[in-house]
SEVEXMI-792064 format. One line per field, with one value per residue (C-alpha): residue number from 1; x, y, z. Coordinates in steps of 0.05 Angstrom, whole numbers, plus 5000, padded with zeros to 4 digits. Example, Ala and Ser with C-alpha at 12.3 -4.5 7.8 and 13.67 -1.06 7.14 Angstrom:
% residues 2
resi c(1,2);
x c(5246,5273);
y c(4910,4979);
z c(5156,5143);
This chain:
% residues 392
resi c(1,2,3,4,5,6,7,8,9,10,11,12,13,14,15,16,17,18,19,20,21,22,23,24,25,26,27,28,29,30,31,32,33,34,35,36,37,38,39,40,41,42,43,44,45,46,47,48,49,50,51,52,53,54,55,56,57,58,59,60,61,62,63,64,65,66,67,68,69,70,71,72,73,74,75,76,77,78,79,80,81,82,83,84,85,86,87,88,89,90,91,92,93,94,95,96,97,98,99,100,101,102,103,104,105,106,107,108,109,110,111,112,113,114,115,116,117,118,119,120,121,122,123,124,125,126,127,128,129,130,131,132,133,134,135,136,137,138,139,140,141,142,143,144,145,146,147,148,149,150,151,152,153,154,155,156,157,158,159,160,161,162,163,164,165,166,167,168,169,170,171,172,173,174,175,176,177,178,179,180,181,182,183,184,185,186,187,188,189,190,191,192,193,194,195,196,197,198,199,200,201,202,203,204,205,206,207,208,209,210,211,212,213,214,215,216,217,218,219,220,221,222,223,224,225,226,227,228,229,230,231,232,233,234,235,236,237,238,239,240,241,242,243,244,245,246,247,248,249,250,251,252,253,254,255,256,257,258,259,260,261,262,263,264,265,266,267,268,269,270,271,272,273,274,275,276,277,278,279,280,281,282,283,284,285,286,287,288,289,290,291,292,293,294,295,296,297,298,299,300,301,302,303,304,305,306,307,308,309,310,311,312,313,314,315,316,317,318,319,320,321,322,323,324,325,326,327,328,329,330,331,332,333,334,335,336,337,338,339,340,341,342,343,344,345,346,347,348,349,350,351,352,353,354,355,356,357,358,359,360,361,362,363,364,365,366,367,368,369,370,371,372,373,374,375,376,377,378,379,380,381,382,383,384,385,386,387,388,389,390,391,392);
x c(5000,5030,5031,5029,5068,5006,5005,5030,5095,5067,5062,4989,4986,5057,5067,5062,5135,5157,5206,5280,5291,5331,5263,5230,5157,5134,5178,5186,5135,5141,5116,5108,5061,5026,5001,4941,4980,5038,5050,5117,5157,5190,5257,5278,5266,5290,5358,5366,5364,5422,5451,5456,5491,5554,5568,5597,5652,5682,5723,5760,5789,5829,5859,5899,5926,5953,5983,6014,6039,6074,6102,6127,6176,6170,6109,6066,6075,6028,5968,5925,5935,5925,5866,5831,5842,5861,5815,5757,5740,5757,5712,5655,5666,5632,5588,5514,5508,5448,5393,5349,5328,5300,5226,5196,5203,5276,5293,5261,5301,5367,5355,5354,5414,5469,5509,5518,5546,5595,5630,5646,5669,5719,5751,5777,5831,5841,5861,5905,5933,5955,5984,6030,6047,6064,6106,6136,6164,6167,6242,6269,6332,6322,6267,6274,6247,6199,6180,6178,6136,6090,6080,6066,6013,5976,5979,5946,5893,5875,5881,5831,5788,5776,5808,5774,5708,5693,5696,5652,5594,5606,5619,5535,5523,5492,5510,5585,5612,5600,5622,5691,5705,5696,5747,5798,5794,5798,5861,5895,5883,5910,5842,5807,5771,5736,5689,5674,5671,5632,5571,5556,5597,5594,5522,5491,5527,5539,5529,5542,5595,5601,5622,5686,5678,5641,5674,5645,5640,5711,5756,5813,5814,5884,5860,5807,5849,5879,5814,5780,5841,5853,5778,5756,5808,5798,5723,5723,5763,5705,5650,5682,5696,5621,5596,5657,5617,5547,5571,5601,5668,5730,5759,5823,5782,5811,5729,5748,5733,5778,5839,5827,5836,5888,5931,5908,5940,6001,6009,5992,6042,6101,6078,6102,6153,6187,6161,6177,6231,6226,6239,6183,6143,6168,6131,6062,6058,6064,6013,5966,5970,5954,5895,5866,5877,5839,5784,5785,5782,5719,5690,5713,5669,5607,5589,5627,5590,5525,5492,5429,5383,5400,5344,5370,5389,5443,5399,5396,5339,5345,5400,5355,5378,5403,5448,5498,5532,5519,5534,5506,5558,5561,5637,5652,5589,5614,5685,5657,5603,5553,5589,5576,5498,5517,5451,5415,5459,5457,5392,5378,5442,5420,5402,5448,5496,5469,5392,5416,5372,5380,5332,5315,5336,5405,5456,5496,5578,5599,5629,5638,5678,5753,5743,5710,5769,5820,5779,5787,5862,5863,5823,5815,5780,5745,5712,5686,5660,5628,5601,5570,5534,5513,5475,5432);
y c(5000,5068,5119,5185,5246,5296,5379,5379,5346,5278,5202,5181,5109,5115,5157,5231,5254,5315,5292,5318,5378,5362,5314,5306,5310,5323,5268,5216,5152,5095,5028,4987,4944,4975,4928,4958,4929,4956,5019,5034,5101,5125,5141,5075,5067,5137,5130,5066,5091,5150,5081,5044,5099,5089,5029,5074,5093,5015,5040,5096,5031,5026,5092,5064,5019,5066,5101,5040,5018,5090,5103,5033,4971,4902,4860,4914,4954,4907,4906,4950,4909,4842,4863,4887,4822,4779,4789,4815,4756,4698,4733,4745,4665,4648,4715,4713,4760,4815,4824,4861,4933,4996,5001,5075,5098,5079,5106,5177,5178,5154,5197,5265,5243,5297,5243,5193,5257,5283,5208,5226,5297,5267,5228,5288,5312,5230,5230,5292,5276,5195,5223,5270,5212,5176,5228,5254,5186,5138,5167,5138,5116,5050,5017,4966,4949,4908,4950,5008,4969,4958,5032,5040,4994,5017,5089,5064,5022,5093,5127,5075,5072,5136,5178,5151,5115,5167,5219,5173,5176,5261,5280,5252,5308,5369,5409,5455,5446,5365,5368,5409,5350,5303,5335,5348,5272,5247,5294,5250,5193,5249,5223,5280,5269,5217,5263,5287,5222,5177,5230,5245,5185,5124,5136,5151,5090,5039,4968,4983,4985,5060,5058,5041,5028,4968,4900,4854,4782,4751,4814,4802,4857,4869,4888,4922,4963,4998,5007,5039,5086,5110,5107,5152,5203,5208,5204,5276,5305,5297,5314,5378,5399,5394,5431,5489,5489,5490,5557,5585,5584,5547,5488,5506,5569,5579,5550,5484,5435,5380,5432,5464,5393,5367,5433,5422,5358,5383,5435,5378,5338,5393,5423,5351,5345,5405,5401,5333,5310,5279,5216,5210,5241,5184,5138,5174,5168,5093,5098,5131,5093,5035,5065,5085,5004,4983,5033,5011,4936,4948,4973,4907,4866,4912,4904,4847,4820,4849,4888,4931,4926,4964,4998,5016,5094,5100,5098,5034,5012,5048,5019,4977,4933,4874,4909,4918,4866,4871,4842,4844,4825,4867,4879,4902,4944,4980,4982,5017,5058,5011,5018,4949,4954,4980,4955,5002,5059,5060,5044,5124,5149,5205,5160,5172,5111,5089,5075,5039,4977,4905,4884,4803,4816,4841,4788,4780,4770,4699,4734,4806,4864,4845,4775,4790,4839,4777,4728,4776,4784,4701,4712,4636,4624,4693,4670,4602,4626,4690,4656,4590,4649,4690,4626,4624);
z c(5000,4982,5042,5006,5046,5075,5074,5135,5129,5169,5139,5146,5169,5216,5282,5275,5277,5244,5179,5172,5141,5087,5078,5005,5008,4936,4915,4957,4967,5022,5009,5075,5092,5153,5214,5252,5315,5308,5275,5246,5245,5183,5209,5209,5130,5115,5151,5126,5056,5076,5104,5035,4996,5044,5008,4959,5011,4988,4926,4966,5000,4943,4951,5021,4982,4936,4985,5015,4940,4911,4984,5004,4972,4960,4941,4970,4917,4878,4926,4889,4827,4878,4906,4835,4789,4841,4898,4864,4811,4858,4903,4849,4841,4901,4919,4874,4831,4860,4802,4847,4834,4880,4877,4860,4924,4936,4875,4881,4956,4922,4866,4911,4960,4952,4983,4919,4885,4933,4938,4865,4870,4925,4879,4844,4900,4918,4847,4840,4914,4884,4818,4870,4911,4840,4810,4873,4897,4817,4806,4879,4869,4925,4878,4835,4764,4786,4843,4792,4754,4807,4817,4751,4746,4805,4782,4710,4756,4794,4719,4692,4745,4783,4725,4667,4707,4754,4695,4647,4702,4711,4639,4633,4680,4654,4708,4688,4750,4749,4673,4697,4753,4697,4648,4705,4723,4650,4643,4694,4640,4589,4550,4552,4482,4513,4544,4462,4430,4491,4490,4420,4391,4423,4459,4388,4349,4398,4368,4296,4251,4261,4330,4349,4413,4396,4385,4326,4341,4335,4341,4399,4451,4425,4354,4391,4431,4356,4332,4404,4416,4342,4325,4381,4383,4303,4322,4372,4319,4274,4323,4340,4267,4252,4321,4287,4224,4270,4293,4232,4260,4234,4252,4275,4322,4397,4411,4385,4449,4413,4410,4477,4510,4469,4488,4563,4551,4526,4573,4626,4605,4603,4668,4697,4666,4692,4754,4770,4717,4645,4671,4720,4663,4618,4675,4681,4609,4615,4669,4634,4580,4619,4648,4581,4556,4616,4593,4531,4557,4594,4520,4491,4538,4547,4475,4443,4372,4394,4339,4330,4270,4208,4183,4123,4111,4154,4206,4262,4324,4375,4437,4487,4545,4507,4465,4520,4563,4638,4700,4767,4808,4869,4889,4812,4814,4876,4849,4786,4814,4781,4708,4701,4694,4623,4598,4636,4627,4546,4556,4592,4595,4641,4696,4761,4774,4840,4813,4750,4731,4718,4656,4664,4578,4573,4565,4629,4629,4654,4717,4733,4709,4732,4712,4646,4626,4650,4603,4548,4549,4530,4463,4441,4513,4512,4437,4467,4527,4496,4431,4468,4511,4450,4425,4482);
C-alpha cells in the first residue's frame, strides 16, 4: 500500500513525527506494509536509505592501498593490482550475483541524496593527491624494476578507474561544475577526448559498425584496443569539426573543444615534466597509458559482437537493454560505481549511477567486470566462452 506524504509534512498510516529537514515530500513515496498492531515510524526506513549509499565509501578503500603501494617497497607495491584482478574475481566466484532493483520509492530517495554525488566529486583531490604521491616518489633511486613496475601499474589502475570511470559517470552530467570534475579527472588519463567522442559518439552508434567502441564478434581485445584508441580520438576530431561548422566558426578556432583539451594535455604533460623530471614524466605516460587500455578493455566486453538492426538509411533501432553486456555482480558494481549495469545505462544514459537497473533481457557476462576483462586478454577462451553464451 503506498503511504502518500500529507500537507502537513506527516506520513498518514505511521506515528506523527515531524520529517527531517533536508526531507523530500513532493517526491518521495514509502511502500510498507502497515500492521494495525503495530504501527511503524519512518525514520527507520528513511535512515536506512542515507545508510545504503555508504556502500559507495568501498572503492575509496582502494585509495589506502595506493598510498601503501607508491610510498612503500616490496610485494606491496602490487596490492592494488592484487586486490583488483586477484581478489575481486575469485571473490565474484563464490558471491551471487544481486539482480534486484529499488522500487519507486527507493529510487526517488536515492535519486535526491546529495550524498551519491559528493563520493564522486571526492575522487577528484584522491586523484590529484595519488598522481603526487606517484610522481613525487616513481624516480626513487632504492626501487627496483619490478617495484617500479609495480608503481606504475597501480597508478594506471587509479588512471583507469577513478580517472577515466569516475569521469565517464560526471561528463553525463549536465551540470558545468560536474562536467569540469569530469574533464579534470579524464586529464589524469590524458584522455580528455573521451568526454567528446563517449557523449555524441559512442552513445549515438553503439552496436554498429560506426562505432568504434564496439567489438564485432571475433575481434581480439588486442585488435580492439587499435581500433578503440585510434577510432575515438579520430572520432572527437570529427564531432568537434562539425559543432565548428554549427557555429560558423573554423575548425582550427581557439572555441574548438577538441583543440582546447588536446593543448590542456600538452600543457599537462610539460607542466610535469618540469616540475617533477622527464623521467618520472616518461613513467606517468606509461601509466596513463595503461589506464586508458583498461578503459578501453571494459568497452571490449560491454558490447562484444552484439549488433542493432540496420534499418537501412544509415539509420539503426534504437539501443535497448540487450544490446549491451551487463553484469550484476556486486563487488565490481561498487568498484565501478555501478558501470557494470551497462545495459541500463545505454539504455537512459542520464540515469544517476546508484539507481541503475538490471533488465531480466540484457545478456549477462559469465562473471563480473575484473574477471571478464582477464577472460578477454586470453582471446581463444574469451571467443568460446562469449560465443556458446551469445547462442543462448
Amino acid at each position: 500500500m503506498d503511504k502518500r506524504i500529507n500537507e502537513t509534512g506527516f506520513i498518514h498510516g505511521y506515528i506523527k513525527q515531524p520529517l527531517p529537514s533536508d526531507f523530500n515530500p513532493e517526491i518521495v513515496f514509502f511502500r510498507e506494509k502497515i500492521n494495525n498492531s503495530k504501527r511503524k515510524s519512518a525514520y527507520p526506513y528513511f535512515y536506512d536509505m542515507k545508510l545504503r549509499a555508504l556502500k559507495y565509501l568501498l572503492p575509496f578503500g582502494i585509495y589506502l592501498g595506493m598510498y601503501q603501494s607508491l610510498h612503500g617497497y616490496g610485494w606491496m607495491i602490487y596490492l592494488p593490482v592484487i586486490y583488483a584482478f586477484v581478489v575481486i574475481p575469485m571473490l565474484e566466484l563464490f558471491i551471487r550475483p544481486n539482480e534486484k532493483n529499488m522500487d519507486e520509492a527507493e529510487e526517488n530517495i536515492a535519486k535526491s541524496e546529495r550524498l551519491y554525488d559528493w563520493f564522486l566529486y571526492l575522487i577528484v583531490p584522491f586523484q590529484y593527491l595519488t598522481l603526487f604521491w606517484f610522481l613525487n616518489n616513481i624516480t626513487d633511486p632504492a626501487l627496483q624494476w619490478w617495484e617500479i613496475t609495480g608503481r606504475v601499474l597501480a597508478m594506471g589502475l587509479a588512471c583507469g578507474t577513478f580517472g577515466i570511470n569516475v569521469g565517464h559517470e560526471l561528463g553525463h552530467r549536465i551540470n558545468i561544475m560536474e562536467q569540469t570534475f569530469a574533464k579534470a579527472l579524464l586529464l589524469t588519463s590524458l584522455y580528455t577526448h573521451f568526454f567528446i567522442e563517449h557523449n555524441k559518439g559512442h552513445h549515438k552508434h553503439v552496436s554498429t559498425p560506426q562505432d568504434p567502441s564496439s567489438a564485432p564478434k571475433g575481434m581480439s581485445l588486442y585488435a580492439f584496443w587499435v581500433r578503440s584508441v585510434v577510432g575515438t580520438w579520430l572520432g572527437a576530431w570529427q564531432i568537434a569539426a562539425t559543432e565548428q561548422k554549427k557555429k560558423g566558426l573554423e575548425v582550427w578556432h581557439w572555441r574548438n573543444e577538441m583543440l582546447q583539451l588536446q593543448v590542456l594535455q600538452v600543457v599537462f604533460v610539460t607542466a610535469v615534466g618540469i616540475i617533477f623530471g622527464w623521467k618520472a614524466c616518461g613513467y606517468y605516460l606509461l601509466a596513463a597509458v595503461i589506464g586508458f587500455l583498461l578503459l578501453e578493455t571494459v568497452n571490449y566486453i560491454e558490447h562484444y559482437g552484439l549488433q542493432r538492426k540496420n534499418l537501412g538509411n544509415g539509420r539503426f533501432k534504437r539501443a535497448m537493454p540487450h544490446h549491451s553486456w551487463n553484469s550484476n555482480h556486486v563487488l565490481g558494481r561498487l568498484m565501478l560505481f555501478e558501470l557494470s549495469r551497462h545495459s541500463d545505462h545505454h539504455y537512459l544514459a542520464s540515469r544517476k549511477y546508484q539507481v541503475l537497473r538490471n533488465h531480466n533481457e540484457a545478456p549477462q557476462l559469465p562473471t563480473g567486470y575484473p574477471g571478464s576483462m582477464l577472460l578477454a586478454t586470453i582471446p581463444p577462451l574469451w571467443f568460446k566462452v562469449m560465443h556458446q553464451r551469445m547462442k543462448g
